[in-house]
VOGU-3710 file (C-alpha; in Angstrom, 3 decimals, decimal comma):
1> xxxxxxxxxx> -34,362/-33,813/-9,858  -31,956/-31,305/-10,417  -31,622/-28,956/-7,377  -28,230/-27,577/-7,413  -28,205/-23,999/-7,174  -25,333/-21,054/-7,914  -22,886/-21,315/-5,091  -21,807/-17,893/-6,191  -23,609/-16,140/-2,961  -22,541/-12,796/-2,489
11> xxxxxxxxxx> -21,173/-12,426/1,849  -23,334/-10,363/3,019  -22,245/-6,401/4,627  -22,045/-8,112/8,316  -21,343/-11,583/7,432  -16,922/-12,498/8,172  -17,188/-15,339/6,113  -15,071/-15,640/2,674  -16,714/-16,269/-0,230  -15,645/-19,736/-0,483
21> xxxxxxxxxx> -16,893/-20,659/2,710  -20,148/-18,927/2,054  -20,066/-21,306/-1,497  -18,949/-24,102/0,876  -22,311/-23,442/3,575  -24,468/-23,250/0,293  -23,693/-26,504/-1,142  -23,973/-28,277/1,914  -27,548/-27,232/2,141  -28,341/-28,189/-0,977
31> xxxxxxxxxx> -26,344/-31,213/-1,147  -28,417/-32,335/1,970  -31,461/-31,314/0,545  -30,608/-33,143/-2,418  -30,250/-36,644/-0,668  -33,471/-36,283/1,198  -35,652/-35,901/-1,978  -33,757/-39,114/-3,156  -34,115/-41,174/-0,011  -37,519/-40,187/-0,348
41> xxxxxxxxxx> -37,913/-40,751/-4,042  -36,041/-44,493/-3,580  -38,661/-45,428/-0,565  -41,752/-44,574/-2,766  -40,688/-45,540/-6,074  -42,784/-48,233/-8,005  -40,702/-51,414/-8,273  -41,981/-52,332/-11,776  -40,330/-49,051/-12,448  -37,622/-48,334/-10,840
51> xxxxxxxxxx> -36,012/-44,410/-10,844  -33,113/-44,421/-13,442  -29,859/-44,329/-11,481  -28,244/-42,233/-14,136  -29,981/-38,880/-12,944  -29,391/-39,007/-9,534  -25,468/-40,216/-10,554  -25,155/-37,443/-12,408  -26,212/-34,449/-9,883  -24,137/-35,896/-7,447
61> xxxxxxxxxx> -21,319/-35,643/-9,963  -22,071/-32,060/-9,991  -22,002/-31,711/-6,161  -18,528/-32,789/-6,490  -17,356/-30,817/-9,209  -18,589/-27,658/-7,798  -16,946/-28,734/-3,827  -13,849/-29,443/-6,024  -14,115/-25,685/-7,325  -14,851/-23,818/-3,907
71> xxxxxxxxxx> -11,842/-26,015/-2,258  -9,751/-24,302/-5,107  -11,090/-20,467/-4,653  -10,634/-21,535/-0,950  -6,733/-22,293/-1,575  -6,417/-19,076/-3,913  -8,602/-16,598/-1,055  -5,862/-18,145/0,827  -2,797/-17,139/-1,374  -4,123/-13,400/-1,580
81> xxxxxxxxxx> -4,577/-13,182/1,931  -1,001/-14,470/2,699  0,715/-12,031/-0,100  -1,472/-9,047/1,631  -0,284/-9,951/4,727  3,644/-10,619/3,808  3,199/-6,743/1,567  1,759/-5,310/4,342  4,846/-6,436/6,402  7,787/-5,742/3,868
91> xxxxxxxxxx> 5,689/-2,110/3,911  7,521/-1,359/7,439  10,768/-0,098/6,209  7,724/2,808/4,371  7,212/4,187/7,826  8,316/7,818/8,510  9,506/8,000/4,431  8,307/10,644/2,236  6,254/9,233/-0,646  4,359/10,876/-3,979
101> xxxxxxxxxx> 1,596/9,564/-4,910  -1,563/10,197/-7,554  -4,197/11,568/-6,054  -5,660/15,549/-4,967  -6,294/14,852/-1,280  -3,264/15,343/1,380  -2,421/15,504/4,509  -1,370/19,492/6,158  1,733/18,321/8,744  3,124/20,996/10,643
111> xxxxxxxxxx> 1,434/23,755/8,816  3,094/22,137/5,681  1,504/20,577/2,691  2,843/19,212/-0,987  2,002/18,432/-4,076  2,090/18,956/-7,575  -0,365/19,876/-10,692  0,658/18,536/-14,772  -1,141/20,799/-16,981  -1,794/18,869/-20,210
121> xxxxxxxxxx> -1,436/22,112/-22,473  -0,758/25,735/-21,835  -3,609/27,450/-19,979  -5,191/30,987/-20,302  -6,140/30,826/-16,680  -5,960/28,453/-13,853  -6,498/28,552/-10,313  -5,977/25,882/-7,404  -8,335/25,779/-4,696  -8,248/24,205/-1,256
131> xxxxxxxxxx> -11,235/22,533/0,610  -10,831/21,374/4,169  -12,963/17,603/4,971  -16,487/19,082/5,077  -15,794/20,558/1,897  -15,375/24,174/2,821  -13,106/26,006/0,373  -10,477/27,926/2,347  -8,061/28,937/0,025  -7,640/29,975/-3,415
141> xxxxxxxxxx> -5,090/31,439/-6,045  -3,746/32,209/-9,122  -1,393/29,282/-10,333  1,194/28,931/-13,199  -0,356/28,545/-16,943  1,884/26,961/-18,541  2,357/23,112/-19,750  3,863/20,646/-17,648  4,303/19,939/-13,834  5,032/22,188/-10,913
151> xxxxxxxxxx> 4,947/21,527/-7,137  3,533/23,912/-5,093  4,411/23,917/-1,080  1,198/25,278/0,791  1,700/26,901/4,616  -1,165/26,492/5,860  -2,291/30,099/5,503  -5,904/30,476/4,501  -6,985/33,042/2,330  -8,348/35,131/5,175
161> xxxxxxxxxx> -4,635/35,028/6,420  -5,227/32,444/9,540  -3,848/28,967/9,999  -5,441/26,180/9,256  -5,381/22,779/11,339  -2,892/19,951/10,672  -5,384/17,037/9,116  -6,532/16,197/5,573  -7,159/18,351/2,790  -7,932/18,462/-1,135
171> xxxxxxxxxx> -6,267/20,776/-3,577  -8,549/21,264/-6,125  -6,827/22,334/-9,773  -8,740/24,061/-12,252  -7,598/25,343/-15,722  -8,946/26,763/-18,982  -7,163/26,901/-22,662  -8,313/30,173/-24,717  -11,554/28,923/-25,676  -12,873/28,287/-21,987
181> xxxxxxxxxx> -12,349/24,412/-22,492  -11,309/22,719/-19,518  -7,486/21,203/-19,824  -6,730/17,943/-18,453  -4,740/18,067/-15,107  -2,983/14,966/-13,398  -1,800/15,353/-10,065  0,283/14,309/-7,176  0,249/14,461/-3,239  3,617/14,611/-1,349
191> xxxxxxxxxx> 3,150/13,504/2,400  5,116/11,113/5,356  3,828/7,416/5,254  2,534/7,063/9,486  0,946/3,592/8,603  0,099/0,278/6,114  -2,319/-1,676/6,119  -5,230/-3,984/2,970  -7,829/-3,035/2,774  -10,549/-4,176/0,158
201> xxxxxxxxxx> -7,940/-6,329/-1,684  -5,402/-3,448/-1,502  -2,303/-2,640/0,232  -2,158/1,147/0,899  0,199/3,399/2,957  -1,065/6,205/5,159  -0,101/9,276/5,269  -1,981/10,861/8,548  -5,926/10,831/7,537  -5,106/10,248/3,617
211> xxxxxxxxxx> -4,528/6,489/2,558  -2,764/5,944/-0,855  -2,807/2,632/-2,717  0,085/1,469/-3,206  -0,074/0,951/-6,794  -0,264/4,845/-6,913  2,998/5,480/-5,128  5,635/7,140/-7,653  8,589/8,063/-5,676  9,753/7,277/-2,274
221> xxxxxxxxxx> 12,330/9,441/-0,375  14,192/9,595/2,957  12,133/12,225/5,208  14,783/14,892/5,971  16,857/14,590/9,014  15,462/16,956/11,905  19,015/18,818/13,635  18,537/19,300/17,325  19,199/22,980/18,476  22,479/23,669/20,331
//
């Protein structure tokens, strides 16, 4: 009379509940459904032959085991959501810093953007390109060939000489080694943290439209100090 399902249910896209308290809903039903079939079975069974108590000890056995597991994932879900929350506030002192992080979208600020391309190997040619959110590519040129990493400071300019908008951006990087065989390039987005916050099980920092995990921040800086005019 075994009835007891997977209390691994998936939450569903609209549904707030945690996992363990979907696990939790789950086994109630079926722990309910469970004693009805043996109320059920126990009124109708023959008395000459009476239903072997073992079975029906055994299941509910079970039903405890499994309520003693999702009271456990319900403790951990708990745990994570208390360590997001204390990151998430120890993230503060982030706010208005400079950070670098891995990754090829930023964030234009003031007609400013930086970041930073690591050739793997010298290249024969390479070029960096620059899409705005749709997409569109709006700038390119002619970068530096040779191994290693460089940081490159955009203005802003487009390649038709106007200005694009502050907002997000993607640098796209884009090299070649003599034999036309593409070379491995790691980069790196400079940009001023404006928010924290989990998301999905991870803590990121914001910087304007971009959000970067923070298990891909590098290096953290003081923003520069803004003089007021005499």
């Amino acid at each position: 009379m075994s009835i007891l399902s997977s209390a691994a249910t998936q939450v569903g896209v609209n549904d707030t509940r945690t996992q363990a308290q979907v696990a939790q809903d789950k086994l109630d039903d079926d722990l309910n459904q469970f004693l009805t079939l043996l109320v059920t079975q126990l009124q109708n069974q023959d008395p000459l032959e009476p239903l072997d108590a073992n079975e029906f000890t055994s299941q509910l056995v079970q039903f405890a085991s499994v309520e003693q597991q999702i009271y456990q994932n319900s403790n951990l879900e708990k745990l994570v959501e208390m360590q997001q929350t204390s990151q998430v506030g120890s993230m503060v002192s982030y706010l208005g810093t400079i950070i670098e992080a891995n990754g090829d979208a930023f964030n234009l600020e003031d007609g400013v953007a930086k970041f930073s391309f690591n050739l793997e190997d010298k290249a024969s040619e390479a070029t960096l390109t620059i899409q705005d959110a749709i997409g569109k590519t709006i700038y390119t040129t002619g970068i530096n060939t040779d191994a290693g990493k460089e940081v490159f400071v955009w203005d802003g300019l487009k390649s038709d000489g106007t200005q694009a908008p502050d907002g997000p951006y993607t640098a796209v990087v884009s090299a070649k080694d003599r034999e036309g065989d593409l070379i491995n390039v790691a980069q790196t987005v400079f940009g001023r943290v404006t928010g924290a916050g989990a998301q999905d099980g991870k803590v990121t920092l914001s910087m304007g439209a971009i959000d970067a995990p923070l298990e891909d921040v590098l290096n953290v800086t003081e923003a520069p100090s803004v003089v007021a005019a005499p």
